[in-house]
N, C-alpha and C positions, 0 to 999 in steps of 0.2 A: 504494500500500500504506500503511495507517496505520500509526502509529509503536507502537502498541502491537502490533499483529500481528507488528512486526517485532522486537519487543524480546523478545515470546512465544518467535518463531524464535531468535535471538540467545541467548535463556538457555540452548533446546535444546541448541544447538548447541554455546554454550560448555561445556556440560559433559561433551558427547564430544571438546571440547577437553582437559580436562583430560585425561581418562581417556587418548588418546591419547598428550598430550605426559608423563606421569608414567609410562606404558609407554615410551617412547622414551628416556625419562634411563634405564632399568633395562634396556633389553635387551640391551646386550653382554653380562652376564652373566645374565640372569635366568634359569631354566628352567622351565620351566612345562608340563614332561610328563617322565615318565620310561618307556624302554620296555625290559623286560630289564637295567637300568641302564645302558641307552644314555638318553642327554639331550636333549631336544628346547627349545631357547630361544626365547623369544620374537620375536627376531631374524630366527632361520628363520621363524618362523611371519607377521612381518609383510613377507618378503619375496616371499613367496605371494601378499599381496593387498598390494604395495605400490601399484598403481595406485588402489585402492579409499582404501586410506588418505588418497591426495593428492585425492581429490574429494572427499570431507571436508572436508578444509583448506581448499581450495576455498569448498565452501559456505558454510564459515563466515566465510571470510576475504570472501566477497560479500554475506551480511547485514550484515558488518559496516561494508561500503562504504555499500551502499544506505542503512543510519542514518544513519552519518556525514554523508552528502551532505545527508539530510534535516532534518540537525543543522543543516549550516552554511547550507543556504540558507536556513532560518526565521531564523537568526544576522546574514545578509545582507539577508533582507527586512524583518528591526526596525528595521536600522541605514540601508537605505535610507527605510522610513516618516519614522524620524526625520530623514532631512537635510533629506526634499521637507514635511513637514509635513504628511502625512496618514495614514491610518488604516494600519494592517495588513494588514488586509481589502484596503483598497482600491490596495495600491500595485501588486500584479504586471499587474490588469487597466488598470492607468496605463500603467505600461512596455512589458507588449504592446502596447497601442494606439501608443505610441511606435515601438516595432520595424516594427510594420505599415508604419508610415510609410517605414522604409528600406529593407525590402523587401515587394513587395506580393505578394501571393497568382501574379500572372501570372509576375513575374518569381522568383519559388520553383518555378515547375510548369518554367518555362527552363531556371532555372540544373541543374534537378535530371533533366531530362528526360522529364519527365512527361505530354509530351503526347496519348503515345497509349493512356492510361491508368495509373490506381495499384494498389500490392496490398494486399489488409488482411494485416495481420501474422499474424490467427490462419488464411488460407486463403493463406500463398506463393503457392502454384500456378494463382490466376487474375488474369488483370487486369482490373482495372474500369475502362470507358471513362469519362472524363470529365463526360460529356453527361448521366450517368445519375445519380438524385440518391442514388444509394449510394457513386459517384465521387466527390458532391464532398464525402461526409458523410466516409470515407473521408480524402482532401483536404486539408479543414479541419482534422482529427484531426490531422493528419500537419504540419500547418505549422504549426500552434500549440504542438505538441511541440518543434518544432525554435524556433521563437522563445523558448520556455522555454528551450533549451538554449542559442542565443545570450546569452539573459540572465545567465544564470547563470555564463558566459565572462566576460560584462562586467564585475560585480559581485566574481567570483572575483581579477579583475586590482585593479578599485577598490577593496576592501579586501585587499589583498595575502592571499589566502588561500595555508597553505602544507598540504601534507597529508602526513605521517610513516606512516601508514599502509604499513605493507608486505604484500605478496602472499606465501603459501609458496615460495618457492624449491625445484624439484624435482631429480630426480638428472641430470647431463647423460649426454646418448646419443650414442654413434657412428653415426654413420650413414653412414661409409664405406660402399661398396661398393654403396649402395644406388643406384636408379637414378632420377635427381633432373634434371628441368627448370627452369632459370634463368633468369630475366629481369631487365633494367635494369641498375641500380648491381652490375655482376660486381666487383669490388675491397670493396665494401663487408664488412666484419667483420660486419655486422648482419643476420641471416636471419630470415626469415619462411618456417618450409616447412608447405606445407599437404598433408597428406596425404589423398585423396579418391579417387571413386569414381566415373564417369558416370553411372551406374545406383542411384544413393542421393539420393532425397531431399530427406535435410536439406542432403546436398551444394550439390543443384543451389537449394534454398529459400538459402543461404549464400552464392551466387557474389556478388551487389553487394554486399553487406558487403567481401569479400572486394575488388574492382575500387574501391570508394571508397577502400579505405585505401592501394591500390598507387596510385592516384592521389596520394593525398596523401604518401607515403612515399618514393615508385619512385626518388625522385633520391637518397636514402643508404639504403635497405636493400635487399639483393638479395632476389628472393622466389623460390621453390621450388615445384613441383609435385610428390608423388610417388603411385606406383598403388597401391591397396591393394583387393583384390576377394576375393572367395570362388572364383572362377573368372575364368577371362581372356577377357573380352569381344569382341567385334568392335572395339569403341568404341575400351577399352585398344590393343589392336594397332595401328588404326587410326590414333590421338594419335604410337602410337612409330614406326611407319612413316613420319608425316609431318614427326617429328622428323625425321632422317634426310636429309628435303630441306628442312630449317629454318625449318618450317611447324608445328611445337608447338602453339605458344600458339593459333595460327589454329586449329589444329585443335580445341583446346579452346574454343575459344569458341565456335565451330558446334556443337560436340558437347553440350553444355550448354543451349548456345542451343534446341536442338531435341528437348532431353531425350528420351524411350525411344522415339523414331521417330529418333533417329542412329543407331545400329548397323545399321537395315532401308533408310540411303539411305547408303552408301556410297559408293558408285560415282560418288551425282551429287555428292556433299562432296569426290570427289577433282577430278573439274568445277570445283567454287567454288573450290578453293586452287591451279588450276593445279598440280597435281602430276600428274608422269611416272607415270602408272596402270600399265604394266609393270612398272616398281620398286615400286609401290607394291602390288600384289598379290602381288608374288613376294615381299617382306618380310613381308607379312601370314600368308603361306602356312609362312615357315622356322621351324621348331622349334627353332633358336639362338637367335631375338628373343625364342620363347614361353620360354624356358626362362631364358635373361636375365630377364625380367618376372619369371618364379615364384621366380628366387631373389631376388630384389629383395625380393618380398613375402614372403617366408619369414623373411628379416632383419629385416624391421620384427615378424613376428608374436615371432621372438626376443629380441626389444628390449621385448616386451607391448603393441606395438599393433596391436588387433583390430577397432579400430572406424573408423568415418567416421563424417563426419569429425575427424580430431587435427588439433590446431596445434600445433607444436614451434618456439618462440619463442629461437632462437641455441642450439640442440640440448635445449634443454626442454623439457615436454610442458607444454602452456597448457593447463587444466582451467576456464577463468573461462568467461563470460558470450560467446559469438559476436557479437559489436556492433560497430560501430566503435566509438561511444564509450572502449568497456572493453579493449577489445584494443590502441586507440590508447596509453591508460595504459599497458601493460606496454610494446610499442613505443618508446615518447616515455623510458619507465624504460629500457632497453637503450641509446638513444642517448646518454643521460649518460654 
C-alpha cells in the first residue's frame, strides 16, 4: 500500500476518531433524544452498537500501524544505506540477497512444511503443488515476504526501535459458564480463546494462523476453543462427544482438516481417534450435551458475539488484523 493511500485512509478515519472520542467524553450525561420527556443519552445509544464502535477503533488504530511501520522501516532503511555505503534503492535487495544466504528457499519450504504444496492468500481453500509454476510463483511470493519480515526483526533490534503505539483496549467479558476447550500452559493467567465454527470458512481459511502462534506461545498462554453456530452441527456434537474421552483437540483437527465432508464421515473419524463408538453415539444422541452447547452459545450471543470467527484476547474481544504477525503484538502486549 503506498503511503499516501494510506494517509488518504488515516485522515478518514481520524476524523471518525474524533467525532467518536468527543461523543464518549459527553455521554454520561449527554441526551440526544427526548420521548414524552423521557430521555434517551447517548450512552444508551452507543451501547447498542458498542461492538461497531470498537471496529472503528480498530480500523483506525490499524492504518495507523501499517504507516507507522512504513514510517520506521524507510527510517531503518536510510540508516542502514548509510552504514553499508550504498544507495537506498539498492540496500533491501542487498540484504535479501544476504538472508537468502541463511536460509534458502528449500530449507523455508522444510522449516515451514510446504512440501506438499502452498496457498495463495487471496484462494485459502486450494493448494498448489509445488511442481507447478503457479506453486512456485506463489513460493517465491511467500518467502520473500517472510525474508522482508526477518529483516525488518533484525534492523528493528539494530537500531533499538521502540513502538508506544497503543491498540483500543475493549470492555472485558465473563465468560463463565461458557463451554470452553483448553490446551497447554492450564496455570497460565494468559488466554487466547478463539471462538469458531466447523462449518465457517474464514474459520477453517484461519486454522495455521491460529496453530503457528500456539506453537510459538503454547509454553505461557493457555489457548481456548469455544462453539459458536447458528445451529448444532454433527461436527459441534461430535468435537464434544470426543471431548469426553479426551480427544478434543484431535477431534478438531480432523474436523477442520477435512472441512464440510467431516460431519458426513463420522463414524470413520470415531475409527481414526480410537474412541469407544457406543459412548460416542449415545453422547451424540443426549439432549443434555445439545442443550449444554445451546446455552453455551446463547451466553456468548448475550455477551454480543454473533460472529466467526472472534478472538477474545484475556476476556477481550480482538477486533485487529487475523495474522500472526499482529495478533503476536497484542499477545507479546498481554505477557508484559
Amino acid at each position: 500500500m503506498q503511503t499516501t493511500s494510506l494517509l488518504k485512509m488515516l485522515g478518514m478515519f481520524c476524523i471518525g476518531l474524533v467525532a467518536i472520542c468527543s461523543c464518549e467524553k459527553q455521554a454520561e450525561k449527554r441526551i440526544v433524544a427526548v420521548v414524552e420527556g423521557e430521555a434517551i443519552s447517548l450512552e444508551e445509544v452507543d451501547n447498542l452498537i458498542k461492538n461497531s464502535l470498537y471496529e472503528y477503533l480498530f480500523a483506525i488504530y490499524d492504518v495507523r500501524r501499517i504507516a507507522l511501520n512504513e514510517l520506521i522501516n524507510s527510517r531503518m532503511i536510510s540508516k542502514e544505506a548509510k552504514a553499508l555505503h550504498v544507495s537506498v534503492d539498492s540496500v533491501t535487495s542487498l540484504r535479501i540477497a544476504e538472508m537468502k544466504q541463511k536460509l534458502t528457499k528449500d530449507q523455508y519450504v522444510s522449516d515451514n512444511a510446504l512440501q506438499h504444496g502452498v496457498v495463495d492468500e487471496e484462494n485459502p481453500f486450494k493448494l498448489i503443488p509445488l511442481h507447478t509454476d503457479e506453486g512456485q510463483r506463489i513460493l517465491e511470493k511467500s518467502y520473500v515476504k517472510f525474508l522482508n519480515q526477518m529483516l525488518n526483526k533484525e534492523l528493528s533490534a539494530k537500531y533499538k526501535v521502540k513502538i508506544s503505539l497503543e491498540p483500543p483496549e475493549t470492555p472485558k467479558l465473563d465468560l463463565r459458564g461458557t463451554i470452553t476447550y483448553a490446551r497447554r500452559n492450564m496455570q497460565s493467567l494468559n488466554v487466547v480463546t478463539i471462538v469458531s465454527d466447523f462449518d465457517c470458512p474464514v474459520c477453517q481459511s484461519k486454522v495455521p494462523v491460529f496453530k503457528q502462534l500456539f506453537k510459538k506461545y503454547s509454553d505461557r498462554v493457555r489457548f481456548e476453543y469455544v462453539h459458536l453456530s447458528p445451529s448444532i452441527s454433527k461436527s459441534i456434537l461430535f468435537s464434544a462427544c470426543a471431548a469426553k474421552q479426551g480427544k478434543f483437540w484431535e477431534a478438531h483437527d480432523l474436523l477442520f482438516r477435512m472441512g464440510q465432508n467431516g460431519s458426513q464421515e463420522i463414524e470413520s473419524l470415531m475409527t481414526s481417534l480410537n474412541l469407544d463408538p457406543k459412548a460416542c453415539k449415545t453422547c451424540m444422541e443426549s439432549d443434555k450435551v445439545a442443550d449444554e452447547i445451546n446455552a453455551s452459545m446463547e451466553q456468548l450471543r448475550a455477551l454480543g458475539i454473533k460472529v466467526t470467527p472472534t478472538i477474545i484476547i484475556n476476556n477481550r474481544i480482538y477486533y485487529g488484523e487475523i495474522s500472526e504477525e499482529v495478533m503476536g503484538q497484542f499477545i507479546e502486549k498481554s505477557l508484559k
